[in-house]
Residue frames as qw, qx, qy, qz and C-alpha x, y, z in Angstrom:
[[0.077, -0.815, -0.200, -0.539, 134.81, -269.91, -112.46],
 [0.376, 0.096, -0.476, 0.789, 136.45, -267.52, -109.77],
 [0.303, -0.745, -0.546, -0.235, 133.85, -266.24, -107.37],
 [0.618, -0.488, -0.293, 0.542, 136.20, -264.72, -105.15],
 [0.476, -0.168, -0.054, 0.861, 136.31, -261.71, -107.44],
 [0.154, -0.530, -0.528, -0.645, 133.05, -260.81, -107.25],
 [0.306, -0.446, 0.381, -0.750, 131.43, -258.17, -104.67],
 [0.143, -0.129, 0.779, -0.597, 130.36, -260.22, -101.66],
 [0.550, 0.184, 0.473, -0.663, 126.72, -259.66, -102.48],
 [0.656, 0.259, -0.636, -0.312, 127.05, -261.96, -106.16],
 [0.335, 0.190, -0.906, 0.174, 128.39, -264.73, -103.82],
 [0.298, 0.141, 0.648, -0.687, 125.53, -264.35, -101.08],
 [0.507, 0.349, 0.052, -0.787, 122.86, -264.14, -104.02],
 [0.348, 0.335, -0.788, -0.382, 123.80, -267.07, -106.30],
 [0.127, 0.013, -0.965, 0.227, 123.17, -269.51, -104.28],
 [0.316, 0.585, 0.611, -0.429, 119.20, -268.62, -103.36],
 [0.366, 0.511, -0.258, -0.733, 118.78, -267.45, -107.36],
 [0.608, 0.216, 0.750, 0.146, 116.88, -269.33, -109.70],
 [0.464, 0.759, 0.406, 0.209, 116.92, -268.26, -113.31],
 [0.122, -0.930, 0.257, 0.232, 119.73, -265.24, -112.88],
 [0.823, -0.193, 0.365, 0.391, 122.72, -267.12, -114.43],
 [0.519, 0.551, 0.230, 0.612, 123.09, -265.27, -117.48],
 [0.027, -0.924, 0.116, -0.362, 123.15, -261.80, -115.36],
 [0.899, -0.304, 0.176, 0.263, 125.96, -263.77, -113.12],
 [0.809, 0.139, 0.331, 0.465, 127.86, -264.96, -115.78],
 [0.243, 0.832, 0.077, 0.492, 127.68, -261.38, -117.41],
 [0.132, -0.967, 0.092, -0.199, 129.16, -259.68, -114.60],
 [0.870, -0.280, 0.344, 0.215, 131.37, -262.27, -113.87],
 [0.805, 0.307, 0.360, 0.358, 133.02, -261.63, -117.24],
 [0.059, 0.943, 0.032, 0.326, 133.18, -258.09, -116.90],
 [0.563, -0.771, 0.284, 0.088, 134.93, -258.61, -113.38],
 [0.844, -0.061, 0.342, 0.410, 137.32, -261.53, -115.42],
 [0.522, 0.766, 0.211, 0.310, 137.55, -258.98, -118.52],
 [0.409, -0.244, -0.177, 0.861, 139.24, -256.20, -116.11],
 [0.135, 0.632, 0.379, 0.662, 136.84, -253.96, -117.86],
 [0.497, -0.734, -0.456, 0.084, 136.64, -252.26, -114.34],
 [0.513, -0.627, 0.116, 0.575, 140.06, -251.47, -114.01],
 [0.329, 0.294, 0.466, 0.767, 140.85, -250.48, -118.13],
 [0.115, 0.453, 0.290, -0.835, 140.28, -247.14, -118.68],
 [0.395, 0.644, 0.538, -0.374, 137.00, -246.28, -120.80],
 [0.316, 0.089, 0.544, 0.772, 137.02, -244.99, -124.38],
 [0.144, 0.610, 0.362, -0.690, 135.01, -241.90, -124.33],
 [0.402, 0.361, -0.511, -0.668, 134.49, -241.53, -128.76],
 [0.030, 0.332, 0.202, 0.921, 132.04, -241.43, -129.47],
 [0.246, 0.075, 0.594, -0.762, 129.66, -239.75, -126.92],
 [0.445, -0.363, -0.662, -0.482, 126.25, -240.98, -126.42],
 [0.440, -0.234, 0.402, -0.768, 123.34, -240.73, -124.17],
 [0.201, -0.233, -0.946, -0.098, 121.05, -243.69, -123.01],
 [0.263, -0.157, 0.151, -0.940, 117.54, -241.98, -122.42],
 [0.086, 0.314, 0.938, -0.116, 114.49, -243.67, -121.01],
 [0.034, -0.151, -0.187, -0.970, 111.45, -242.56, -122.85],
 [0.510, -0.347, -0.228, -0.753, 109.17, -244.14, -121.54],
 [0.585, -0.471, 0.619, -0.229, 108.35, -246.62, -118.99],
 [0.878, -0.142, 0.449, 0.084, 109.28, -249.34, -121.56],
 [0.760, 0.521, 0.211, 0.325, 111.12, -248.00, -123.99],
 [0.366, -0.603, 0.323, 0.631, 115.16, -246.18, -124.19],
 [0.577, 0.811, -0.095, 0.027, 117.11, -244.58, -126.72],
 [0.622, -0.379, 0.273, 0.629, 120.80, -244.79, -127.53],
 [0.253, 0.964, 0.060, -0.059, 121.98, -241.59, -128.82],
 [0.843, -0.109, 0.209, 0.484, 125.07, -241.54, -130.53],
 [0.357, 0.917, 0.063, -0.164, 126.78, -238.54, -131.79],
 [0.681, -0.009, 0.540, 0.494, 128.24, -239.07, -135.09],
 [0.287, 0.895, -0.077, -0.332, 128.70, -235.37, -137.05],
 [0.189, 0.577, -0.715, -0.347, 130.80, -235.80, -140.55],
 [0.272, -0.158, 0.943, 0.107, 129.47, -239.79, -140.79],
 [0.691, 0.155, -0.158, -0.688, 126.88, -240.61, -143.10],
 [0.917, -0.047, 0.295, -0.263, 124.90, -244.35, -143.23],
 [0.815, 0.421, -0.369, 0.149, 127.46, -245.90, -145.30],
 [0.268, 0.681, -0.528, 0.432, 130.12, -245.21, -142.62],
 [0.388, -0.475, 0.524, -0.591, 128.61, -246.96, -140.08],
 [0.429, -0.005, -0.897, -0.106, 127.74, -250.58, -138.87],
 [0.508, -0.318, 0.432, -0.674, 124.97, -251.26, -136.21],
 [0.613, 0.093, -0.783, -0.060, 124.99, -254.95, -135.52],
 [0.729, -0.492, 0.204, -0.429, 123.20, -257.32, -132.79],
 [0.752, 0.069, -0.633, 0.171, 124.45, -260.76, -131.87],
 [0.597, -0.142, -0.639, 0.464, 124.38, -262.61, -128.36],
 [0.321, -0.845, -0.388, 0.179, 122.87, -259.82, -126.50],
 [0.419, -0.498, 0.174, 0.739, 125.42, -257.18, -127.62],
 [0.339, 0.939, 0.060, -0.024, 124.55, -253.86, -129.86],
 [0.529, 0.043, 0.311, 0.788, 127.96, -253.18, -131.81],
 [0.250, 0.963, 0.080, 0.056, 128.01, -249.62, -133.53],
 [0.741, -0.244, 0.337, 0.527, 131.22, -249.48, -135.56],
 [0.205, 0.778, -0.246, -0.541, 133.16, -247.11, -138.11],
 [0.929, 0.186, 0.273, 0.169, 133.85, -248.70, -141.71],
 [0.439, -0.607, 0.319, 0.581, 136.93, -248.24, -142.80],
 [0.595, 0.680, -0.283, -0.322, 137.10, -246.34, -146.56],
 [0.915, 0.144, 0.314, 0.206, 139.05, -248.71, -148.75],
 [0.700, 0.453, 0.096, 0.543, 140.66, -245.73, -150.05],
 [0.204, -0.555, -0.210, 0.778, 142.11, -242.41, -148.66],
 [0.211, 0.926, 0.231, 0.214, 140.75, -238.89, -149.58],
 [0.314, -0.767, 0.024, 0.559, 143.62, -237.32, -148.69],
 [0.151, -0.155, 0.392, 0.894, 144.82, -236.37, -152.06],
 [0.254, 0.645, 0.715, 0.094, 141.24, -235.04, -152.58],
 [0.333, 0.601, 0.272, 0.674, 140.86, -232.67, -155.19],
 [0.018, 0.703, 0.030, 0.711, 141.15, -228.85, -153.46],
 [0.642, -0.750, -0.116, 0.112, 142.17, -229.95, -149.95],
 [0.425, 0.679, -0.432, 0.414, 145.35, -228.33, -149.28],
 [0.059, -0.336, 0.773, -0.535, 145.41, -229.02, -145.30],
 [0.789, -0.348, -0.491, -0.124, 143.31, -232.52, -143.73],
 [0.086, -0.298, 0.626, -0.715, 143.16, -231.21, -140.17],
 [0.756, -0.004, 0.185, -0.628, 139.62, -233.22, -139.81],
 [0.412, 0.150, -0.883, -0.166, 139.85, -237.09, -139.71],
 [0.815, -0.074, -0.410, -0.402, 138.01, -239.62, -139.27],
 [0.332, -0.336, 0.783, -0.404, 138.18, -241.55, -135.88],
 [0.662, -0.146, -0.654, -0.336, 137.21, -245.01, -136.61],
 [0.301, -0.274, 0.659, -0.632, 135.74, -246.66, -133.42],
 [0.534, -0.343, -0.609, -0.476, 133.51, -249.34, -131.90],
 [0.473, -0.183, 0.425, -0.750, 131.07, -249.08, -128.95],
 [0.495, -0.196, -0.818, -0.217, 129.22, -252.14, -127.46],
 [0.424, -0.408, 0.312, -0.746, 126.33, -252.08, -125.18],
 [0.052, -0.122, -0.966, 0.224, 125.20, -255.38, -123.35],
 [0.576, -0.085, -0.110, -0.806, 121.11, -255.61, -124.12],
 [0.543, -0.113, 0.715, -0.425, 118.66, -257.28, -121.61],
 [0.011, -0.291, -0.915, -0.277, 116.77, -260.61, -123.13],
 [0.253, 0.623, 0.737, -0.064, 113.68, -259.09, -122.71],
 [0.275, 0.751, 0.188, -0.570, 114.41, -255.78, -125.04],
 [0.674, 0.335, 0.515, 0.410, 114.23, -255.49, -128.42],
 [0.158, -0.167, 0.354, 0.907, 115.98, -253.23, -131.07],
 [0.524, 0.680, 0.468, -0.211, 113.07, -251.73, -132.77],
 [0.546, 0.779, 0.204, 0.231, 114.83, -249.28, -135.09],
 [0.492, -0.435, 0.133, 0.742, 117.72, -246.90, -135.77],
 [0.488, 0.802, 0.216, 0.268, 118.40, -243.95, -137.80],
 [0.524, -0.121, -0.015, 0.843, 120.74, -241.33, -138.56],
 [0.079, -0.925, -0.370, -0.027, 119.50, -237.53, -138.23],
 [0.039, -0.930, 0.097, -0.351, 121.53, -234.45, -138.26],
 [0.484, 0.498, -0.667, 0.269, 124.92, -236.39, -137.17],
 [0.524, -0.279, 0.602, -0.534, 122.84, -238.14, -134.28],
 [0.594, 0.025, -0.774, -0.216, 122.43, -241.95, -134.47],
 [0.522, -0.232, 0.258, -0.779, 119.30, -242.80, -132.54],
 [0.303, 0.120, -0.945, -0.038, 118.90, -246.62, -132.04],
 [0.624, -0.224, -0.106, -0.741, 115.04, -246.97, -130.60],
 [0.085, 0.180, -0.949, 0.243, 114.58, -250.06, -127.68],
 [0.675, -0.391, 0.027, -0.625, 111.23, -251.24, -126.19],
 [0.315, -0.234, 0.830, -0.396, 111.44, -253.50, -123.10],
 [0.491, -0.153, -0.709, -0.481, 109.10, -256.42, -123.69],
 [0.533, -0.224, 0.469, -0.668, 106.45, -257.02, -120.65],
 [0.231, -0.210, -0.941, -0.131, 105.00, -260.74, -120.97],
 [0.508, -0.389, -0.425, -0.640, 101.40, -260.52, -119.98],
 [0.739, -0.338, -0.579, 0.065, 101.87, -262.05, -116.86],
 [0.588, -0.050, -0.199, 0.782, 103.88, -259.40, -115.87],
 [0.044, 0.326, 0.098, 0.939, 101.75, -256.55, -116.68],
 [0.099, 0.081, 0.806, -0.577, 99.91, -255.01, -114.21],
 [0.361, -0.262, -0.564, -0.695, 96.06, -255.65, -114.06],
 [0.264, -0.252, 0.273, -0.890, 92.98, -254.96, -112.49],
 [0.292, -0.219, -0.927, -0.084, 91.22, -257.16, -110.42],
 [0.404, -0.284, -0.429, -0.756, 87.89, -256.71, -109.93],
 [0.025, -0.019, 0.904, -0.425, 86.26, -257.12, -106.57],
 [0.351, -0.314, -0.676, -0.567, 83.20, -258.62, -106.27]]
């Protein structure tokens, strides 16, 4: 591992961190990836919204895609949301005379913390809404101590 191309404050922090390694290693890979310097792929917009204090949304807008067309996959701490690719073309569908509207196939990956889970997803009025809730361990949440 190259440390030398991480910001100053990774290299100051590592060393007095116990239990960070995986958020390290994650930016570390980003920095190795170039994903800094590569420009961005902007299809298809989406919004991350916090609704609450433990729980986001990823909003995806997909207009013209219905639930077959899509993939929403977890693995290794990474949310996938991919296009599937028909097996056949529609362009010689019956009473199109001009296919100025295509399909953009794409895939979008978001890096999700270990402590949130995917609760749910749907598709709505060409919005794909992917539902998160932070998890709190009990030890973590706050509580009231009673003085006596």
């Amino acid at each position: 591992m190259t440390f030398n191309k991480l910001p100053s404050i990774f290299n100051q922090l590592r060393p007095i961190s116990v239990g960070f390694d995986n958020i390290f290693d994650h930016f570390e890979k980003m920095f190795d990836d170039d994903v800094f310097r590569m420009p961005q792929v902007n299809y298809p917009p989406y919004n991350i919204v916090k609704t609450g204090t433990c729980t986001y949304n990823i909003e995806v807008a997909l207009a013209g895609y219905s639930k077959k067309d899509i993939s929403v996959e977890y693995a290794d701490g990474v949310l996938t949301i991919k296009s599937i690719k028909e097996e056949k073309s529609d362009d010689k569908k019956e009473g199109v005379i001009h296919k100025g509207i295509a399909k953009r196939y794409f895939s979008k990956s978001f890096t999700i913390a270990d402590d949130v889970k995917i609760e749910d997803a749907e598709l709505k009025d060409g919005l794909l809404k992917i539902y998160l809730m932070k998890i709190v361990p009990e030890g973590k949440k706050p509580k009231k101590i009673t003085v006596k």
